[in-house]
C-alpha positions as CSV (number, residue, x, y, z in Angstrom):
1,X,113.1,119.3,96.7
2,X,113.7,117.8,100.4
3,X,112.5,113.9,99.7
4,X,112.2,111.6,102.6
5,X,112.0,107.8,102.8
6,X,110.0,106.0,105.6
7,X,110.0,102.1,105.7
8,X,108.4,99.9,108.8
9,X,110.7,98.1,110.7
10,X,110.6,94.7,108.8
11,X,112.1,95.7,106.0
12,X,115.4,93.9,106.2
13,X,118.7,96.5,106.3
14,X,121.0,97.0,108.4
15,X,119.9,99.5,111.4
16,X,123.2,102.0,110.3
17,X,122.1,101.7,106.8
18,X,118.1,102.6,107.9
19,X,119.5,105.2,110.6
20,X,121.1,107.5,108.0
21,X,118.8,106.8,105.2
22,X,114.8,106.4,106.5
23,X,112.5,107.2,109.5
24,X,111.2,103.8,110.7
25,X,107.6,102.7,111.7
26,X,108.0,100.5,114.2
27,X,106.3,97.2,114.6
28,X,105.6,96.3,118.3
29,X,105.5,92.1,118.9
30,X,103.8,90.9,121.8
31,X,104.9,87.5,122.6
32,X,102.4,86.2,126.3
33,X,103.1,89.4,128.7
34,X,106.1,90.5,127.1
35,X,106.4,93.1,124.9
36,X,109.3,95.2,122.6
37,X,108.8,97.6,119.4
38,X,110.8,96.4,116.8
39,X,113.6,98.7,116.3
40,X,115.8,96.2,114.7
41,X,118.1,96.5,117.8
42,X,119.8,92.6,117.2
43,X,120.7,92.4,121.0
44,X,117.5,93.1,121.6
45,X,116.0,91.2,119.5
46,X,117.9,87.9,120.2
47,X,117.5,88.4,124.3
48,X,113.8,89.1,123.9
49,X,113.5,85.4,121.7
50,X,115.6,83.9,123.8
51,X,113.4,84.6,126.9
52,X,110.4,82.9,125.1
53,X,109.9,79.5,124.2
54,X,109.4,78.4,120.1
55,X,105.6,77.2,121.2
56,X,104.7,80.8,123.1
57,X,106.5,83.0,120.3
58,X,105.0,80.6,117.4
59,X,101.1,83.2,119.0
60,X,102.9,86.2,119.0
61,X,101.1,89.2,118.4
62,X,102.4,91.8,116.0
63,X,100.6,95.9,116.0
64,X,102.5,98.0,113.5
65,X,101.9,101.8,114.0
66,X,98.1,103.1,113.9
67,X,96.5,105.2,111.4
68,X,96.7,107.9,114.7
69,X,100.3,107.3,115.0
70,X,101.5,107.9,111.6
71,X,99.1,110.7,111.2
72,X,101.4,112.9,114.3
73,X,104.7,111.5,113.1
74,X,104.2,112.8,109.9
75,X,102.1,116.1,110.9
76,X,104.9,116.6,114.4
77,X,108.0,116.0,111.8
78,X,108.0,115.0,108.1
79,X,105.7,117.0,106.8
80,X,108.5,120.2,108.5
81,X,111.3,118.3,107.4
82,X,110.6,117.3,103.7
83,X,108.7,118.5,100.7
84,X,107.9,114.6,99.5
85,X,107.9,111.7,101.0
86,X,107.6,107.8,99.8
87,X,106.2,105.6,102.9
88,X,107.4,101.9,101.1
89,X,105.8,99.2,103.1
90,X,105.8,95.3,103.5
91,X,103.4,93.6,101.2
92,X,99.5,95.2,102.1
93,X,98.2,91.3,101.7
94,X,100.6,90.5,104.6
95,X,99.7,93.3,107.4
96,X,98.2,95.8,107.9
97,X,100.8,98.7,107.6
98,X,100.3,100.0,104.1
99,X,96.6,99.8,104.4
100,X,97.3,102.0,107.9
101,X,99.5,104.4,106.0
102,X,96.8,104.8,103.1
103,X,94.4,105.9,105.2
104,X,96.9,108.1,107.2
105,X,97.9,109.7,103.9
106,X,94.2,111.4,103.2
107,X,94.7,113.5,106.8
108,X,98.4,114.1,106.0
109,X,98.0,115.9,103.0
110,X,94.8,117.8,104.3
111,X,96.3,118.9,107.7
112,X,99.8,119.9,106.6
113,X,99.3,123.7,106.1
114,X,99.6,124.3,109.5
115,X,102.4,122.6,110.6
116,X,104.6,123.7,107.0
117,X,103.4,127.8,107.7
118,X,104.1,127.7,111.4
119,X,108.1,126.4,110.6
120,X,107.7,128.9,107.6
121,X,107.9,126.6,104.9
122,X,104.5,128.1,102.4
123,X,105.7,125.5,99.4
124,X,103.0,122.3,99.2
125,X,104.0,119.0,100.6
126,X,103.3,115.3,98.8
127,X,103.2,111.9,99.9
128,X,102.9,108.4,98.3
129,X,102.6,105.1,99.7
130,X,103.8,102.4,97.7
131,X,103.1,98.6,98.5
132,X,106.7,97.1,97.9
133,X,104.5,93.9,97.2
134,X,107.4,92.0,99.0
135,X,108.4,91.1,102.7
136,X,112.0,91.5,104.4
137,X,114.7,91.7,102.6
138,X,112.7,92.0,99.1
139,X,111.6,95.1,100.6
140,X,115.5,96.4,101.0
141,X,115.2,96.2,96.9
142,X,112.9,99.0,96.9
143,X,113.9,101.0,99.7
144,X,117.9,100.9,98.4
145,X,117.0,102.1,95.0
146,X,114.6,104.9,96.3
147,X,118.2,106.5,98.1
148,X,120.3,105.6,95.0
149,X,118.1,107.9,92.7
150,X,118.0,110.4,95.7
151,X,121.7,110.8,95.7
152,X,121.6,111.0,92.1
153,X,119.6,113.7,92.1
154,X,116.4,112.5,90.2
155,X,113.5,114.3,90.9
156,X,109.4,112.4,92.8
157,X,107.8,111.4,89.8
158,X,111.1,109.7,88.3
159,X,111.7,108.1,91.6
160,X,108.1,107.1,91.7
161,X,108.5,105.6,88.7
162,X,111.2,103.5,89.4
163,X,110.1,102.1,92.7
164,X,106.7,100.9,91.2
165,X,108.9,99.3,88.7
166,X,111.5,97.7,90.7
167,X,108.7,96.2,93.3
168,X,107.1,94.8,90.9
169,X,110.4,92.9,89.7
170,X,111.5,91.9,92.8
171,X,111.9,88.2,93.3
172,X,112.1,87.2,97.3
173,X,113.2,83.8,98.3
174,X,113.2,82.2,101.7
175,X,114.2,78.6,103.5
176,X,113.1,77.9,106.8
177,X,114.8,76.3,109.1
178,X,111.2,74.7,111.1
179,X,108.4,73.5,109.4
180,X,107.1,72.7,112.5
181,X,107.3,76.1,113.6
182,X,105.8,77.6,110.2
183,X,102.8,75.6,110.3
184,X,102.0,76.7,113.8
185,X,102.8,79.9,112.9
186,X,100.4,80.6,109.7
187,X,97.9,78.6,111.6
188,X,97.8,81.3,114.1
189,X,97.3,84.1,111.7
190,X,94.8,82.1,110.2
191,X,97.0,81.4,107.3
192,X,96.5,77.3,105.4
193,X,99.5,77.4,103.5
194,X,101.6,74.7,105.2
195,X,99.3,72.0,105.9
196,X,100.3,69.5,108.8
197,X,100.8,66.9,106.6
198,X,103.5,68.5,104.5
199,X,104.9,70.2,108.2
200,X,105.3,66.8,109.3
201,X,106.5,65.0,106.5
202,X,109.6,68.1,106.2
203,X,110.6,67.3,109.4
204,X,110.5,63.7,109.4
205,X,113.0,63.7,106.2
206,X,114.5,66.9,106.6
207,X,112.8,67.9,103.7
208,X,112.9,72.1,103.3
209,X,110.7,74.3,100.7
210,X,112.0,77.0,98.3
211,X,109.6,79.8,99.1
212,X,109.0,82.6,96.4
213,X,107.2,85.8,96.8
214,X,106.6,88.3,93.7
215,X,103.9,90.8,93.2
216,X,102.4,90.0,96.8
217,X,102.0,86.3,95.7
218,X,104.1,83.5,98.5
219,X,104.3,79.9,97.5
220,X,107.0,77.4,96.9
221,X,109.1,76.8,94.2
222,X,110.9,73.4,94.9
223,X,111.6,71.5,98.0
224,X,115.1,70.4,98.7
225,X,116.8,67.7,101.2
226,X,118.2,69.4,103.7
227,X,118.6,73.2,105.2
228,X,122.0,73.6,104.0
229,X,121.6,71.9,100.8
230,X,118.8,74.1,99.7
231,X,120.9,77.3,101.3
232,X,123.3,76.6,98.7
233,X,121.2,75.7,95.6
234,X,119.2,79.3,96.5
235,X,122.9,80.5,96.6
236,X,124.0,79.0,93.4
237,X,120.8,80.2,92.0
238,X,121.3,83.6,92.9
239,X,125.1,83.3,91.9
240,X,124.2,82.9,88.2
241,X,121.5,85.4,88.1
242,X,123.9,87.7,88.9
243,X,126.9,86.4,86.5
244,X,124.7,86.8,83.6
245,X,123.7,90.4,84.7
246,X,120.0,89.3,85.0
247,X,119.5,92.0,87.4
248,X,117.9,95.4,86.8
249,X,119.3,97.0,90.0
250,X,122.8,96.7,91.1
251,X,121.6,95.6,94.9
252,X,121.1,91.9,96.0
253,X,119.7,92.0,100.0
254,X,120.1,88.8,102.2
255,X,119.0,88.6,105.7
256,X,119.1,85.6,108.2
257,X,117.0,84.6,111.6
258,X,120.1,85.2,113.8
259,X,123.8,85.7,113.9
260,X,124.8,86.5,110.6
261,X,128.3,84.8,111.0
262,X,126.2,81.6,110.6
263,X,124.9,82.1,107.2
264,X,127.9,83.3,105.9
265,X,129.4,79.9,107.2
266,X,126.6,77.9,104.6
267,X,127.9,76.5,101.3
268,X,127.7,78.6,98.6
269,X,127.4,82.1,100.3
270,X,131.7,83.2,99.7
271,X,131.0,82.1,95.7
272,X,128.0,84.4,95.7
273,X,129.5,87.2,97.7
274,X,132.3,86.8,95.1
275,X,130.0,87.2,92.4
276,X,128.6,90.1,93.3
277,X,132.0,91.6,93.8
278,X,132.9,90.9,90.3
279,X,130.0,91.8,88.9
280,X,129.7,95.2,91.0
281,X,126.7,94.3,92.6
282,X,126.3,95.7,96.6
283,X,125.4,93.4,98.9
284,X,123.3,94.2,102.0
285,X,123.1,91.6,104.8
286,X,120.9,92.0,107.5
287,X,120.0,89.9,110.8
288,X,116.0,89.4,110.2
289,X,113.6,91.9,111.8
290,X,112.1,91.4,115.5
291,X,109.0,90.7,113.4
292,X,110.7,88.5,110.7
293,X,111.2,86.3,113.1
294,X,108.5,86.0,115.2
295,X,106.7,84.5,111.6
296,X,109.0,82.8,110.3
297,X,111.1,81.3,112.5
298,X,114.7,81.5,114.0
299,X,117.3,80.5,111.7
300,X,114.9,81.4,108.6
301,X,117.0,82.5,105.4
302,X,115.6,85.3,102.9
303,X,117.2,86.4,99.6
304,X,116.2,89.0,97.2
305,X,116.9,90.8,93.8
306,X,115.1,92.2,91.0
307,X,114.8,91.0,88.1
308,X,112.5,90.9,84.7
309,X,114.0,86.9,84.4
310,X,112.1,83.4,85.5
311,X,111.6,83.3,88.8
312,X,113.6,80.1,89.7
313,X,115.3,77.4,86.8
């Protein structure tokens, strides 16, 4: 059986790794008159930012791929080109993509026929959407694990099985580097969650939340003095989850809100990249998405693993 994996383009990986591995649905940001699909191109990415200012890009406007769109990607190629497929999106709660892909699905698996006889293929073709209940690089957990159990051979309703599990073990953490920026942020999308009070107060004393997101639920788990020093307690954290083989998939995914030679310059990254090497745990690092970005800020820090232990001690 011919399985393909499609993610959307905030799922943080690196574009090689997404190139050979997935088919991407691309989220387009709109930031005043300019506008670029996020196709995790970091040049790109960083250029288009840089052309904006932090107030303009804190009302972006994100439009991930219409019900319409993913209906003719899948009916023009996928459906020719696999016999399964597992669409693994960014938390439903969060946008609108799986919710898009859902709906997608229904005309997919009623209108492929023609498209499968007409190549010559007469075998029937199946599609799942899964919700990966996580955001950036929590949703690299998912996605890495669906290709590991490809290569290996295992067969949809295995691999099925798996992912459901693994999402719903994933632990994603995240430090911001602006609070400022958040608040504004969430504000636009209508979001309370970082009042101005607490916005203010974090930037007066340098004051940084530990952000958690599991099962499609965000809040914070502890705030910390400083961006660095809460960089390296999230580090250290991470560090001795892995040590003590707390993790039920050998894959720990970091990505970071530009040049990635600046977080692995923050205390306590070499000791966890060291860890993992001991402990035979793949690391993938990943500058944020386009859309990543345009959320959460420039200079934002996401970690994630999965894991059936406390989500933070």
């Amino acid at each position: 059986m011919r399985i393909g994996l499609v993610v959307d383009s905030a799922c943080d990986l690196p574009l090689d790794y997404i190139q050979q591995n997935f088919t991407m649905l691309p989220i387009t940001v709109k930031i005043g008159n300019a506008v670029l699909a996020d196709q995790r191109n970091e040049q790109a990415t960083l250029e288009f930012l840089d052309a904006q200012s932090s107030d303009v890009t804190a009302t972006a406007e994100t439009q991930p791929f219409s019900v319409q769109q993913i209906q003719d990607l899948f009916l023009r190629k996928l459906v020719i080109d696999y016999d399964y497929v597992f669409c693994m999106t960014i938390l439903k709660t969060r946008s609108p993509v799986h919710d898009n892909a859902q709906q997608a699905s229904f005309a997919i698996l009623n209108d492929y026929k023609g498209p499968r006889t007409a190549a010559g293929i007469t075998s029937p073709f199946a599609l799942r959407v899964i919700d990966t209940q996580s955001l950036f690089s929590g949703q690299a957990i998912c996605a890495v694990e669906a290709v590991r159990l490809r290569e290996a051979g295992e067969g949809a309703p295995k691999m099925r099985a798996r992912i459901e599990q693994v999402a719903l073990a994933t632990h994603t953490y995240m430090v911001p580097r602006d609070l400022n920026y958040l608040r504004s942020r969430t504000r636009h999308r209508g979001d309370r969650s970082v009042s101005f009070l607490s916005a203010a107060l974090g930037s007066a004393l340098d004051i940084k939340p530990l952000l958690h997101c599991n099962r499609g639920n965000t809040g914070p788990l502890a705030k910390i003095k400083g961006f660095d020093n809460a960089a390296e307690k999230l580090f250290g954290f991470a560090a001795r989850r892995v040590r003590e083989g707390k993790l039920i998939t050998p894959t720990l995914a970091m990505s970071f809100g530009g040049k990635l030679e600046e977080m692995r310059a923050l205390p306590g990254y070499a000791d966890l990249i060291e860890a993992c090497r001991q402990q035979g745990v793949t690391v993938f690092e990943s500058m944020m998405s386009l859309t990543a970005m345009v959320n959460v800020g420039r200079g934002s820090l996401t970690l994630a693993f999965a894991s059936d232990a406390p989500a933070y001690e």
